[in-house]
DSSP file (Angstrom, degrees, kcal/mol; ACC not computed):
  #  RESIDUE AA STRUCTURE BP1 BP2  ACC     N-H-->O    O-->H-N    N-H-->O    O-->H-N    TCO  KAPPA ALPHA  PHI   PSI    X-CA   Y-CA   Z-CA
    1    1 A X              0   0    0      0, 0.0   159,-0.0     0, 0.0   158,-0.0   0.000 360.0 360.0 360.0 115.7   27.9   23.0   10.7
    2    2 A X        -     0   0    0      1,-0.1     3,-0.2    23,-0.1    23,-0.1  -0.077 360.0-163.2   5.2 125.1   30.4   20.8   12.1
    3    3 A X  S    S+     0   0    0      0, 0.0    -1,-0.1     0, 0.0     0, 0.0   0.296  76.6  63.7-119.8 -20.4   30.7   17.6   10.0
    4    4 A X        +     0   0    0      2,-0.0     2,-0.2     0, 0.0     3,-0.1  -0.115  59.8 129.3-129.8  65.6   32.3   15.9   12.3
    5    5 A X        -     0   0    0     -3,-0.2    20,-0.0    18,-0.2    17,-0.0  -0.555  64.5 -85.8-103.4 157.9   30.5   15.2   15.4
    6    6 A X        -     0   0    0     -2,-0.2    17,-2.9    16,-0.1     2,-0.3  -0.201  37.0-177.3 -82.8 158.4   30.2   11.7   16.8
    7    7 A X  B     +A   22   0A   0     15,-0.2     2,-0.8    -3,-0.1    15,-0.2  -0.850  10.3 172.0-132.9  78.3   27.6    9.3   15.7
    8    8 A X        +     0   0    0     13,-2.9     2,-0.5    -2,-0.3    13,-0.5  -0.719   4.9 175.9-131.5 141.0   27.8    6.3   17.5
    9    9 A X        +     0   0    0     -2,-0.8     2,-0.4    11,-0.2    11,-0.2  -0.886   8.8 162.4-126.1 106.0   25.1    3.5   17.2
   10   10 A X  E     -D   19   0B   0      9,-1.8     9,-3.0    -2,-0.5     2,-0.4  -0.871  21.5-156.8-124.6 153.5   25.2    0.1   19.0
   11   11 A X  E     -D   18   0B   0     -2,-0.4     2,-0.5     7,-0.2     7,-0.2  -0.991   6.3-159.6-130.7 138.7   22.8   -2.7   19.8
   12   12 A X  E >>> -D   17   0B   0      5,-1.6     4,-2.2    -2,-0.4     3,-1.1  -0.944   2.8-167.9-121.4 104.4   23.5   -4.9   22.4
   13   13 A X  T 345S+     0   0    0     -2,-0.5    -1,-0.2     1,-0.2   126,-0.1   0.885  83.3  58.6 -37.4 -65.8   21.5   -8.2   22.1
   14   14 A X  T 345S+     0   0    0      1,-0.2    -1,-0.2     2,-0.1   122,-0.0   0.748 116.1  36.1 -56.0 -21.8   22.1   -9.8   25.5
   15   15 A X  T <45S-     0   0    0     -3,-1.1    -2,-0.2     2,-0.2    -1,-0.2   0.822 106.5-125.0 -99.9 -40.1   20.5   -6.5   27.3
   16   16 A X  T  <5 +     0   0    0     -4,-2.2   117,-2.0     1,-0.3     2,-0.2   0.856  68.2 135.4 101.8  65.0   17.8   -6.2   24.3
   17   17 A X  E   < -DE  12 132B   0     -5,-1.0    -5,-1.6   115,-0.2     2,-0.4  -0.959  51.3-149.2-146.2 149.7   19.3   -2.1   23.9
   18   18 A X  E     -DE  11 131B   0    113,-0.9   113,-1.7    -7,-0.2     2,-0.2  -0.808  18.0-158.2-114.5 145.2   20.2    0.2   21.3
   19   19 A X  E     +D   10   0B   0     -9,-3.0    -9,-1.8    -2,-0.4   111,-0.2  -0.849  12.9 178.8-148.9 129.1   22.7    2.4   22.4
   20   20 A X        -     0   0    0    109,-0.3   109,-1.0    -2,-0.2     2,-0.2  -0.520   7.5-176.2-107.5 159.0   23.3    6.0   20.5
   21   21 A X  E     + B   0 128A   0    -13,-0.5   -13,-2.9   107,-0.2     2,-0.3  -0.715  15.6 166.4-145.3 130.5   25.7    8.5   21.4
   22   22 A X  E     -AB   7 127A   0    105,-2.1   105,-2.3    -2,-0.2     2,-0.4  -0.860  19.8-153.7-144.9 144.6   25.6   11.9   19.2
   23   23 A X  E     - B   0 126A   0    -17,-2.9     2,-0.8    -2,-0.3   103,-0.2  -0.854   8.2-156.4-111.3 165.4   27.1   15.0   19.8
   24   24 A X  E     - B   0 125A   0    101,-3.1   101,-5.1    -2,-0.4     2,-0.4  -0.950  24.3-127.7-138.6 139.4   25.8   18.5   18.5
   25   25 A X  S    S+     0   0    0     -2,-0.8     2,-0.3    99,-0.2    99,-0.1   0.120  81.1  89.0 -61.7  28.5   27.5   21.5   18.0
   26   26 A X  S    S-     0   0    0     -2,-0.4    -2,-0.1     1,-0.1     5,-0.1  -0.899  84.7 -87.5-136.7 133.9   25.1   23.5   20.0
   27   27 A X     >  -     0   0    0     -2,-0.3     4,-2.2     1,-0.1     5,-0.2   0.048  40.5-116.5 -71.9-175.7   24.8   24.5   23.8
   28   28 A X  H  > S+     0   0    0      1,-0.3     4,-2.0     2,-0.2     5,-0.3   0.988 117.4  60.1 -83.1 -42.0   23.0   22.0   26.1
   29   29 A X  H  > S+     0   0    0      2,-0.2     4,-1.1     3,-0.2    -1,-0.3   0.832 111.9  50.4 -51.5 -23.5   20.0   24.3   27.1
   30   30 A X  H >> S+     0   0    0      2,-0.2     4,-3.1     3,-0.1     3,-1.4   0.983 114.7  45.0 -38.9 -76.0   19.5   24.2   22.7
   31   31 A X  H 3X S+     0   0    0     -4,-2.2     4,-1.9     1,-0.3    -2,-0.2   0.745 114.6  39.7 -28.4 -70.6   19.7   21.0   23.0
   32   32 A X  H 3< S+     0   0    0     -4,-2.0    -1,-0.3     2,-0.2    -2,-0.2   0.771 114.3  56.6 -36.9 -44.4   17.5   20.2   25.9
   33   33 A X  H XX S+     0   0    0     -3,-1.4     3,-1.1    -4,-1.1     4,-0.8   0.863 102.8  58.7 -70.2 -40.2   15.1   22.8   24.6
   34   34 A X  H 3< S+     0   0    0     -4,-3.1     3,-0.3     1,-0.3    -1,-0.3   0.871 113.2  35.4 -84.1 -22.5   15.1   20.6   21.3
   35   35 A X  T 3< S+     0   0    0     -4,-1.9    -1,-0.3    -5,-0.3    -2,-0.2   0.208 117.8  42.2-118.6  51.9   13.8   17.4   23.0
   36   36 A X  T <4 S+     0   0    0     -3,-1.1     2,-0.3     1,-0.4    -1,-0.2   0.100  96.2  82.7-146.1   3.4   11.3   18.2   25.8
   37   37 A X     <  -     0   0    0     -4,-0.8     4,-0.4    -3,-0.3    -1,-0.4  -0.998  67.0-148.1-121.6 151.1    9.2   21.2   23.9
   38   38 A X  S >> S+     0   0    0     -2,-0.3     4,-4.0     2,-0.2     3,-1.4   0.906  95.1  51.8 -46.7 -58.2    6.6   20.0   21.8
   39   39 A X  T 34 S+     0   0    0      1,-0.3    -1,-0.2     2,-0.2    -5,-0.0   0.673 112.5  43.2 -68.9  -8.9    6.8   22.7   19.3
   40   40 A X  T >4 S+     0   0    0     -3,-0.3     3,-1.0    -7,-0.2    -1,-0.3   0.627 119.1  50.6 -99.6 -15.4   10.9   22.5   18.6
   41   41 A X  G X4 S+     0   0    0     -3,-1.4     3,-0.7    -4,-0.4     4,-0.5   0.882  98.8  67.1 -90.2 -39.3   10.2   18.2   18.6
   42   42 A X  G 3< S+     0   0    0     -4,-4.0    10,-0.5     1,-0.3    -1,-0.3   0.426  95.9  50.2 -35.5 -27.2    7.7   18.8   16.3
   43   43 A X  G <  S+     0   0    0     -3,-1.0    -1,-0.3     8,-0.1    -2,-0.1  -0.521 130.2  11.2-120.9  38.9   10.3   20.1   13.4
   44   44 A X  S <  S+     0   0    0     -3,-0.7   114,-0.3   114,-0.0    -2,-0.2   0.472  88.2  97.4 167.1  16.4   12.4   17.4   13.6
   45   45 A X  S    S+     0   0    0     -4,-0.5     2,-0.6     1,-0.2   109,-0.2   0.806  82.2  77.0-102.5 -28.6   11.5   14.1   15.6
   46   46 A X  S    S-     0   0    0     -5,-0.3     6,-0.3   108,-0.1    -1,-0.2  -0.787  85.8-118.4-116.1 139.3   10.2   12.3   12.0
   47   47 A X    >   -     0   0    0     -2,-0.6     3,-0.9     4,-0.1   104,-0.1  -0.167  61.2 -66.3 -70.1 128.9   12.3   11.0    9.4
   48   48 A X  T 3  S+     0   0    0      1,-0.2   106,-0.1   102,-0.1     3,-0.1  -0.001 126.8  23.1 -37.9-179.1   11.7   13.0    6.2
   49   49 A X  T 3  S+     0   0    0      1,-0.1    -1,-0.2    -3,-0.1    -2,-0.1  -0.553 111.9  95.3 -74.3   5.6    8.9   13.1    4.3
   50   50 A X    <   -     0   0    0     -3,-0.9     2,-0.4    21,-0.2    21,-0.2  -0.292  61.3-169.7 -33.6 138.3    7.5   12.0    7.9
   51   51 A X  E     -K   70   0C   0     19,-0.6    19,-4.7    -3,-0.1     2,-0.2  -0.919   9.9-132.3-134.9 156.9    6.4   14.9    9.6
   52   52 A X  E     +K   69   0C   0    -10,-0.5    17,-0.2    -2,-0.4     2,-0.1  -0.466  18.8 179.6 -86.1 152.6    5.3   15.2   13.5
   53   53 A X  E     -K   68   0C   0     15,-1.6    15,-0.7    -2,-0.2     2,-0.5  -0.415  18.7-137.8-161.6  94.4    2.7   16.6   14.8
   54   54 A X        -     0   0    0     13,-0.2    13,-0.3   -16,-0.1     3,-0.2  -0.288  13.1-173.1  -8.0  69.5    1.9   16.8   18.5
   55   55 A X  S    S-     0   0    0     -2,-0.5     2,-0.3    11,-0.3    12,-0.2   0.708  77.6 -50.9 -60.6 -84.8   -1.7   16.2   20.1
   56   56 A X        -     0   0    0     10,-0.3    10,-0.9    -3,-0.1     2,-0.5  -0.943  54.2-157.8-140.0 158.1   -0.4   17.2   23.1
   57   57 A X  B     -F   65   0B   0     -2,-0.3     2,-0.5     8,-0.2     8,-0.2  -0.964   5.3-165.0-155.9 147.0    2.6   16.8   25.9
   58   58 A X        -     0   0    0      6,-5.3     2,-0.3    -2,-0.5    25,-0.3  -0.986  19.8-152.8-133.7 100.2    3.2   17.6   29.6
   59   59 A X        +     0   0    0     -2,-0.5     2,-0.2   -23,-0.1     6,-0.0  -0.231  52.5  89.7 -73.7  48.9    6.6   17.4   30.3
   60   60 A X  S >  S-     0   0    0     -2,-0.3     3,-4.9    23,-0.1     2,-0.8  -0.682  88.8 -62.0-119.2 167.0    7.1   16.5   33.8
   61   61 A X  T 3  S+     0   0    0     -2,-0.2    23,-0.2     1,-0.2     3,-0.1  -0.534 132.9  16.2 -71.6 130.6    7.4   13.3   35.6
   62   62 A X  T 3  S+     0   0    0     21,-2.0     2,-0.3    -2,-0.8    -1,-0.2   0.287 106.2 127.1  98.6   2.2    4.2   11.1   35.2
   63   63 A X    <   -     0   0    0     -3,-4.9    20,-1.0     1,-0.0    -1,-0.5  -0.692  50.3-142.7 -95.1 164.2    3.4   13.9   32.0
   64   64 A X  E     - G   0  82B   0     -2,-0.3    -6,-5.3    18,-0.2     2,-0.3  -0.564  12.5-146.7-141.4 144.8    2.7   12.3   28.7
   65   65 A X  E     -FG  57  81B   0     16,-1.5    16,-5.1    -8,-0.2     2,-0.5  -0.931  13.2-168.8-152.1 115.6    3.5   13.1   24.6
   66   66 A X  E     + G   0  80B   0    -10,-0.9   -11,-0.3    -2,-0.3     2,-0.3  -0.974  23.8 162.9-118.8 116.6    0.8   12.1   22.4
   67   67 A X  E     - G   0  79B   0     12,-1.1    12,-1.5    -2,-0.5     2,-0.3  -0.925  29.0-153.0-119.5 147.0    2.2   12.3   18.6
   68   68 A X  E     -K   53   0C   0    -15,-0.7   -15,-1.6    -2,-0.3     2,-0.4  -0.780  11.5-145.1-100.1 164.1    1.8   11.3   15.1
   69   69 A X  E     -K   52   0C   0     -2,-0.3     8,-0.5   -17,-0.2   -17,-0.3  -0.946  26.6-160.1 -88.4 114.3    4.2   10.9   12.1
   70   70 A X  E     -KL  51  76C   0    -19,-4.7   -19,-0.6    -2,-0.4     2,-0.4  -0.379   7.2-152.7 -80.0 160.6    2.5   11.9    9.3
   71   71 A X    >   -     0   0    0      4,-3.2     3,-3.7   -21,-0.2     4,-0.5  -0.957  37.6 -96.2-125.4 165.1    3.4   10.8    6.0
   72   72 A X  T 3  S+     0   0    0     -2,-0.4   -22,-0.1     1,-0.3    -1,-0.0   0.780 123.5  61.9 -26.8 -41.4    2.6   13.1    2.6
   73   73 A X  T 3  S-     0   0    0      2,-0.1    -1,-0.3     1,-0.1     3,-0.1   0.825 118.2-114.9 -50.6 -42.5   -0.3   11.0    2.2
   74   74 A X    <   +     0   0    0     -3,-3.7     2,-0.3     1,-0.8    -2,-0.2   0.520  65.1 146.4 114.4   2.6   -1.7   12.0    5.2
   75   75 A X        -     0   0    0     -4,-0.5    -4,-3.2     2,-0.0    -1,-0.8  -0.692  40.7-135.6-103.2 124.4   -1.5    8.3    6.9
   76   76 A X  B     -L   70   0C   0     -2,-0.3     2,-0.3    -6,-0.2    -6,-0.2  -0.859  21.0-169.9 -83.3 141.3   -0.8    8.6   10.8
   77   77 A X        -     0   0    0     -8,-0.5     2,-0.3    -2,-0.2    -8,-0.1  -0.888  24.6-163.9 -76.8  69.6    1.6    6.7   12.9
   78   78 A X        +     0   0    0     21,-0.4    21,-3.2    -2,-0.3   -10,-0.2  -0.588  13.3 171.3 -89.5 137.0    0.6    7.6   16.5
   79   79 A X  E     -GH  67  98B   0    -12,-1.5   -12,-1.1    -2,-0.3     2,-0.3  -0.598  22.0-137.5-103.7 178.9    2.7    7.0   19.2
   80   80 A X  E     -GH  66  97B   0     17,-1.9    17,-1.7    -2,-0.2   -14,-0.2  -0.921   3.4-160.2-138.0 127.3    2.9    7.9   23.3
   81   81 A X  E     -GH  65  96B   0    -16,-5.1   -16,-1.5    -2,-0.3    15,-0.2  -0.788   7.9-168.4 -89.9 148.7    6.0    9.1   25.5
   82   82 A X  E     -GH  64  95B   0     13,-1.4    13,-0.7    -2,-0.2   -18,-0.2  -0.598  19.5-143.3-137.0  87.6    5.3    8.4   29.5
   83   83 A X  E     + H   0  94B   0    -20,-1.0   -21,-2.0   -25,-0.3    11,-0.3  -0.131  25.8 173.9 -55.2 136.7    8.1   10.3   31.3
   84   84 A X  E     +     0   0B   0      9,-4.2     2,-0.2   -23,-0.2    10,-0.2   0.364  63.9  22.4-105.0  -8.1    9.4    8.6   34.3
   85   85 A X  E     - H   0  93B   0      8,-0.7     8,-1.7   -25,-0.1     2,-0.6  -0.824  61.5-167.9-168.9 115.6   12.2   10.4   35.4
   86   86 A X  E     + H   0  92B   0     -2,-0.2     2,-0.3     6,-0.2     6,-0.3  -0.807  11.2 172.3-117.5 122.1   13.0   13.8   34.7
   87   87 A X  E  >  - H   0  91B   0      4,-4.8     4,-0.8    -2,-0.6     3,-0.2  -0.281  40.6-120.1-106.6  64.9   16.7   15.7   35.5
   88   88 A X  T  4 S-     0   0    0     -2,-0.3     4,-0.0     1,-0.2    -2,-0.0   0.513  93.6  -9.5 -10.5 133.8   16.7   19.5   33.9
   89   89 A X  T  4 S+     0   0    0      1,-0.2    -1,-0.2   -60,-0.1     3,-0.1   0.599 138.2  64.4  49.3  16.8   19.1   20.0   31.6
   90   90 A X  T  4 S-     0   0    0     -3,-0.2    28,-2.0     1,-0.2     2,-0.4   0.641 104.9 -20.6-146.0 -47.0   20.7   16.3   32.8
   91   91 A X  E  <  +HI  87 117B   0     -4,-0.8    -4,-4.8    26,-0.2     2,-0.5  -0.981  47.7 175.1-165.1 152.4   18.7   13.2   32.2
   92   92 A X  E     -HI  86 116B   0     24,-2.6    24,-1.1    -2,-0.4     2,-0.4  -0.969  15.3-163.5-149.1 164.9   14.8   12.3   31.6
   93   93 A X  E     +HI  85 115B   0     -8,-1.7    -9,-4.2    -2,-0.5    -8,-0.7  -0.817  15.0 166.7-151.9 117.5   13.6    8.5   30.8
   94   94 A X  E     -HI  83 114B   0     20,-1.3    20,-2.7    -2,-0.4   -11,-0.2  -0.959  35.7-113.2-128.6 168.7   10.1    7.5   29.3
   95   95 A X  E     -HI  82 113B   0    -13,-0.7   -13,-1.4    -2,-0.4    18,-0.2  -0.325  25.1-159.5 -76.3 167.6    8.5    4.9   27.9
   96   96 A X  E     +HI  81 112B   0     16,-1.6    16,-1.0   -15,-0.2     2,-0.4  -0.772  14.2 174.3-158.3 116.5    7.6    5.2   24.4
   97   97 A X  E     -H   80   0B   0    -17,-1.7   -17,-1.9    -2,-0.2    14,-0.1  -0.930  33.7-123.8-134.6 148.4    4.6    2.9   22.7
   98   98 A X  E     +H   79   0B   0     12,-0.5     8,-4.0    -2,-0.4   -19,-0.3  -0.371  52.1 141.3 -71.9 153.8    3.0    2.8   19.4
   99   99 A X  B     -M  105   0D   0    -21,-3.2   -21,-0.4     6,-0.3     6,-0.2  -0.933  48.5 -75.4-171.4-165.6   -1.1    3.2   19.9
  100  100 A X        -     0   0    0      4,-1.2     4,-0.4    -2,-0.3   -23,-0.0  -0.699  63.0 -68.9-119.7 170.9   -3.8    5.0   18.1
  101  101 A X  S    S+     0   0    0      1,-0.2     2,-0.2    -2,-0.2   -22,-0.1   0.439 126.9  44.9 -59.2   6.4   -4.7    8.4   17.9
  102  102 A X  S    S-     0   0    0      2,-0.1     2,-1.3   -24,-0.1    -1,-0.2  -0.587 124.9 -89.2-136.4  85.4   -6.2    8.8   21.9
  103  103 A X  S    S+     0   0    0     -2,-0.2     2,-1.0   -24,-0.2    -2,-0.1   0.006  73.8 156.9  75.3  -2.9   -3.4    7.1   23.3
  104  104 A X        -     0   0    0     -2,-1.3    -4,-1.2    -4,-0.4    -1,-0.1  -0.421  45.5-119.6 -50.8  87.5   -4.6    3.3   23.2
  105  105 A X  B     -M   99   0D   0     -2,-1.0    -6,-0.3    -6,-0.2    -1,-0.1   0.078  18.4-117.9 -27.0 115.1   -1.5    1.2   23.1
  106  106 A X        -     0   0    0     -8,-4.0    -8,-0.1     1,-0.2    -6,-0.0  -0.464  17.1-158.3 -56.8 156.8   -0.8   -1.4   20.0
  107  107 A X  S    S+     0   0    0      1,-0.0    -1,-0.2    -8,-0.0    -2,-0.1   0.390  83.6  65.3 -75.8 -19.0   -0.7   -4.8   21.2
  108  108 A X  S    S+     0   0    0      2,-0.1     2,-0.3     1,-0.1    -2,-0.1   0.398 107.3  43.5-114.2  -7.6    1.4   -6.2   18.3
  109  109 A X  S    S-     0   0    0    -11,-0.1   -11,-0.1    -4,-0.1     2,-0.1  -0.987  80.0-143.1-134.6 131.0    4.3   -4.2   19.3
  110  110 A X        -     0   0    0     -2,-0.3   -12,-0.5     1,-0.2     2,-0.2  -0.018  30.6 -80.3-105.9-167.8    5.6   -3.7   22.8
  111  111 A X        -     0   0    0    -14,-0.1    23,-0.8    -2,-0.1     2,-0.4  -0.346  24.9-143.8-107.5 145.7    7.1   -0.6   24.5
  112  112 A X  E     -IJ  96 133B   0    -16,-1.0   -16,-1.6    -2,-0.2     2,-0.6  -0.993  10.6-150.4-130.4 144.5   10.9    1.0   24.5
  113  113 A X  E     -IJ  95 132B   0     19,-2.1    19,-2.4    -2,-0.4     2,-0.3  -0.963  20.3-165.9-107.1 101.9   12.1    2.6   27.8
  114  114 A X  E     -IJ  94 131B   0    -20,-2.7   -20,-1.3    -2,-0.6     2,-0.4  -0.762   8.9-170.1 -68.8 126.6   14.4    5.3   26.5
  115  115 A X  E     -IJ  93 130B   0     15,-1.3    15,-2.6    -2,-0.3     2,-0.4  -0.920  10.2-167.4-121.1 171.6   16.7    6.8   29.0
  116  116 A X  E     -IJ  92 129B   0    -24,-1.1   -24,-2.6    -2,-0.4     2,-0.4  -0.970   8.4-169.1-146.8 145.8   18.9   10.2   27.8
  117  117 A X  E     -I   91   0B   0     11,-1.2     2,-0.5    -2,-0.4   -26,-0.2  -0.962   7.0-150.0-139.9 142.9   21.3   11.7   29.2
  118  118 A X        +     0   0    0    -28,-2.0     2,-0.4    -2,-0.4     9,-0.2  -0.916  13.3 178.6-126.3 148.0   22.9   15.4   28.2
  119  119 A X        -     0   0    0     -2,-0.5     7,-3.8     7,-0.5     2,-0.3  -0.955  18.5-145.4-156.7 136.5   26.5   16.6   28.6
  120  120 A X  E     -C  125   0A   0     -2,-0.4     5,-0.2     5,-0.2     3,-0.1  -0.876  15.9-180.0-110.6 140.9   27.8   19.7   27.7
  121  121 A X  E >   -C  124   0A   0      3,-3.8     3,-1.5     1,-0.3     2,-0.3  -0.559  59.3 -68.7-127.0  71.7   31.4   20.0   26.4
  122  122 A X  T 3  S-     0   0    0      1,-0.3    -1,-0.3    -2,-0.1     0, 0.0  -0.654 121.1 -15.5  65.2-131.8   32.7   23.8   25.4
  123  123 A X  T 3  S+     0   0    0     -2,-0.3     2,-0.4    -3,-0.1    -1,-0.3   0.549 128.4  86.4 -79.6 -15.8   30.5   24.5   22.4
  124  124 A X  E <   - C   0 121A   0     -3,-1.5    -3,-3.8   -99,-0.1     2,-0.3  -0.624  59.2-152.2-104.1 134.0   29.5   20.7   21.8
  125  125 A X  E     -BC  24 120A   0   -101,-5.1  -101,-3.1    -2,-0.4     2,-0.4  -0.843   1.7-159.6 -98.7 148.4   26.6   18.6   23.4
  126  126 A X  E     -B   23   0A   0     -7,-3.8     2,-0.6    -2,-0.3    -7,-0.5  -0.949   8.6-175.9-131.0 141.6   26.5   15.5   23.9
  127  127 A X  E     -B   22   0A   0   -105,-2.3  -105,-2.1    -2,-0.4     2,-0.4  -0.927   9.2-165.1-130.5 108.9   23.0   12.9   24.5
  128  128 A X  E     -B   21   0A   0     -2,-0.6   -11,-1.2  -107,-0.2     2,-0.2  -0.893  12.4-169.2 -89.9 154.5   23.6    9.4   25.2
  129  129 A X  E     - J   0 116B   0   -109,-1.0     2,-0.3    -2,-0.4  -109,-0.3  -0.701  12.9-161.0-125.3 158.1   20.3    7.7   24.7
  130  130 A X  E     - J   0 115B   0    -15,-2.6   -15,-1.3    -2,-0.2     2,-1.0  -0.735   7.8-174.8-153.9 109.5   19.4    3.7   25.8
  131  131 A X  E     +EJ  18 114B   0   -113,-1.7  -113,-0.9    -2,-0.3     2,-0.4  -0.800  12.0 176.1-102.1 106.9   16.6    2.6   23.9
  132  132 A X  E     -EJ  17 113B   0    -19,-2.4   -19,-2.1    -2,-1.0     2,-0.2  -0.876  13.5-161.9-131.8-170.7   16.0   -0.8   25.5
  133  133 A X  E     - J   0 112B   0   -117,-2.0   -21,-0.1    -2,-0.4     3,-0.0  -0.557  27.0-115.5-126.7 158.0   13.0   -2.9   24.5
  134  134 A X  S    S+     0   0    0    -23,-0.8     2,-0.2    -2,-0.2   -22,-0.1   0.872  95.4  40.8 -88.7  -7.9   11.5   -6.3   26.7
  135  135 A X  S  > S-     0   0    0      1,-0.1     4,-1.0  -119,-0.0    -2,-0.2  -0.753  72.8-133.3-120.7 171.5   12.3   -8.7   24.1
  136  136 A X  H  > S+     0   0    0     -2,-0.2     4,-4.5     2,-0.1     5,-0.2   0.864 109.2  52.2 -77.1 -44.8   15.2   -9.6   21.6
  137  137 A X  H  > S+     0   0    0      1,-0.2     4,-2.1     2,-0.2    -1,-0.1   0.896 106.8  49.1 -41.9 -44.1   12.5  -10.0   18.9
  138  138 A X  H  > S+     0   0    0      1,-0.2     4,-2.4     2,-0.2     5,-0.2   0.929 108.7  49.0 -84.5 -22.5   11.0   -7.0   19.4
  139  139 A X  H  X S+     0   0    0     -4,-1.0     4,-1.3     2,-0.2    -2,-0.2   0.965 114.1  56.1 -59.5 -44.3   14.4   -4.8   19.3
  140  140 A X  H  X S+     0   0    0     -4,-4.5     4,-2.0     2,-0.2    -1,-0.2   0.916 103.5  48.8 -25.3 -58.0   14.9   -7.0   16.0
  141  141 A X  H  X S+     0   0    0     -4,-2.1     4,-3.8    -5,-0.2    -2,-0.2   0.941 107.2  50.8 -78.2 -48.1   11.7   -5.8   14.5
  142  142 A X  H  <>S+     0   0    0     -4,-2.4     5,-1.6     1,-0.2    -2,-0.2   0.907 117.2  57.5 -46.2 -64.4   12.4   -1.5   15.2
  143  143 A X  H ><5S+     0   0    0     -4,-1.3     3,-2.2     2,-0.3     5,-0.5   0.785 107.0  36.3  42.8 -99.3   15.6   -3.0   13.4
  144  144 A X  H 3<5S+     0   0    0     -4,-2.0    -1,-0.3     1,-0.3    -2,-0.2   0.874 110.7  63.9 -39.7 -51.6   14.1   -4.3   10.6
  145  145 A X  T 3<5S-     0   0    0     -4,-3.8    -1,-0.3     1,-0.2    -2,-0.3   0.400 121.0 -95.0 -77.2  21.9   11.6   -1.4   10.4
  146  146 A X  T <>5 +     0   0    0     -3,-2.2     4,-1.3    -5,-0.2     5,-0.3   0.228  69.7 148.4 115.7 -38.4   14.3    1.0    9.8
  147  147 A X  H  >< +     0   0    0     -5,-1.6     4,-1.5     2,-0.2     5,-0.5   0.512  68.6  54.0 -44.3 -26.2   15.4    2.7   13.1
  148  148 A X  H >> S+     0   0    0     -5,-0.5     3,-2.4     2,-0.2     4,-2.3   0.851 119.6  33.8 -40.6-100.1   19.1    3.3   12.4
  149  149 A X  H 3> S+     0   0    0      1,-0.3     4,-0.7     2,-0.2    -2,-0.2   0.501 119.0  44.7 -61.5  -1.2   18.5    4.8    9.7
  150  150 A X  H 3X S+     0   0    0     -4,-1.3     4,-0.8     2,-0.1    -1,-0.3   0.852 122.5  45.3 -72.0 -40.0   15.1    6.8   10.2
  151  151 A X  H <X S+     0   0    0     -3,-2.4     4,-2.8    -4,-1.5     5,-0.4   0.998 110.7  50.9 -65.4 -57.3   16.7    7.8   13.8
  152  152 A X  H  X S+     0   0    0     -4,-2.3     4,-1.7    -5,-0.5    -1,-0.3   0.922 109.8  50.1 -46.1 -52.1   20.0    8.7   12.1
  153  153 A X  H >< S+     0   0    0     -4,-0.7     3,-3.5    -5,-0.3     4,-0.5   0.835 115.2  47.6 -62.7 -94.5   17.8   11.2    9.2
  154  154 A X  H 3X S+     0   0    0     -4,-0.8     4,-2.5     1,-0.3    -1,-0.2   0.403 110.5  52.4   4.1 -61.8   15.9   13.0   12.4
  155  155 A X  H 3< S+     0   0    0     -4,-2.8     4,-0.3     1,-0.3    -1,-0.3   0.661 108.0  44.2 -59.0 -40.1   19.1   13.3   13.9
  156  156 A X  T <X S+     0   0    0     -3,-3.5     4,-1.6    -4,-1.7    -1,-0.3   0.799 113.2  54.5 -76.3 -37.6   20.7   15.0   10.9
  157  157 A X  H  > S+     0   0    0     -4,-0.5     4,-3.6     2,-0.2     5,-0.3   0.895 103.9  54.2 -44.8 -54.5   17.5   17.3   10.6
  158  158 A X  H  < S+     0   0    0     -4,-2.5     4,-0.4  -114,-0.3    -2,-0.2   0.783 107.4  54.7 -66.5 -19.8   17.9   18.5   14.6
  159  159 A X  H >> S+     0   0    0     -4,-0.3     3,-3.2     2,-0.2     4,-1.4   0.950 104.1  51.3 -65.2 -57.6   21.7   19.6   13.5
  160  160 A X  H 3X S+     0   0    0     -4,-1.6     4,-2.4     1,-0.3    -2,-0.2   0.853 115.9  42.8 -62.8 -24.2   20.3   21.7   10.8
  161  161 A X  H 3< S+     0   0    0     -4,-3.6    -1,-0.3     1,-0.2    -2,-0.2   0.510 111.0  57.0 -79.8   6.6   17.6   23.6   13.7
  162  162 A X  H <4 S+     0   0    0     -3,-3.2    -1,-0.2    -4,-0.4    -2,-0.2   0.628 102.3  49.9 -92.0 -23.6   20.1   23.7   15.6
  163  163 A X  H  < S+     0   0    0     -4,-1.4    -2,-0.2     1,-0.2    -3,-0.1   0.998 103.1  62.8 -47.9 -71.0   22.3   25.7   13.2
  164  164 A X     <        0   0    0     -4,-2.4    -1,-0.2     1,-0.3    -3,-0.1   0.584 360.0 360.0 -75.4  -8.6   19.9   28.0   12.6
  165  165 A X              0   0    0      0, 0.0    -1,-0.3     0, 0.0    -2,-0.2   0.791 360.0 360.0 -80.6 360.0   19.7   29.3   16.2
């Protein structure tokens, strides 16, 4: 595996955005493959000893991804994607809100609009992502709770499944 593909992780306050840009050694239909099917997102969307697990997803625009992160214990952490905009193999955007296990939004936490974007470069991909959020506070608090560095472990997971294809 490559060791040195870019990792770069910004938040910008005044728009109330994280903004990632990662490459993988891998082509972009991998790539793509690895964040729109349940069953490849599944091996790799939660930061170890987190695992995912999928009630179900419709990828298309106006389809829905209802997930957990499990932890060892057995404690859920359900969340919901609600694609808004989908470009094969080019760009997709959902929402993405913490809720309980049939899809009931948390109150206590608001929503991130992630939009993604894919670029292929010879053997390297690259997905910029723009996670932004409707307040400063609450891009603070994902912050606080860790998202660098859970996002960053995921991220390092999806290289090694991507090796292996």
């Amino acid at each position: 595996m490559k060791s040195d593909l870019l990792m770069h992780f910004s938040i910008d306050k005044e728009n109330k955005t994280v903004n990632i840009q990662r490459e993988f050694n891998a082509s972009l239909s991998n790539v793509w493959s690895a964040w729109t099917e349940a069953y490849i997102l599944d091996k790799w969307w939660a930061p170890a000893p987190f695992e995912s697990k999928t009630k179900f997803m419709d990828f298309r625009e106006g389809g829905k991804r209802l997930y957990a992160m499990v932890s060892p214990q057995g404690e859920e952490r359900w969340a919901i994607f609600e694609y808004t905009s989908i470009s094969p193999k080019t760009n997709f955007k959902h929402s993405s809100t913490f809720c309980d296990a049939d899809g009931n939004p948390n109150s206590e936490i608001g929503s991130s609009y992630w939009d993604l974007t894919f670029s292929e470069n010879g053997d390297l991909t690259t997905v910029d992502i723009s996670i932004k959020r409707d307040s400063l506070a609450e891009l603070e608090k994902i912050i606080e709770m860790g998202f660098k560095e859970g996002f960053t472990m995921t991220l390092q997971t999806l290289d090694k499944i991507l090796e292996a294809k």
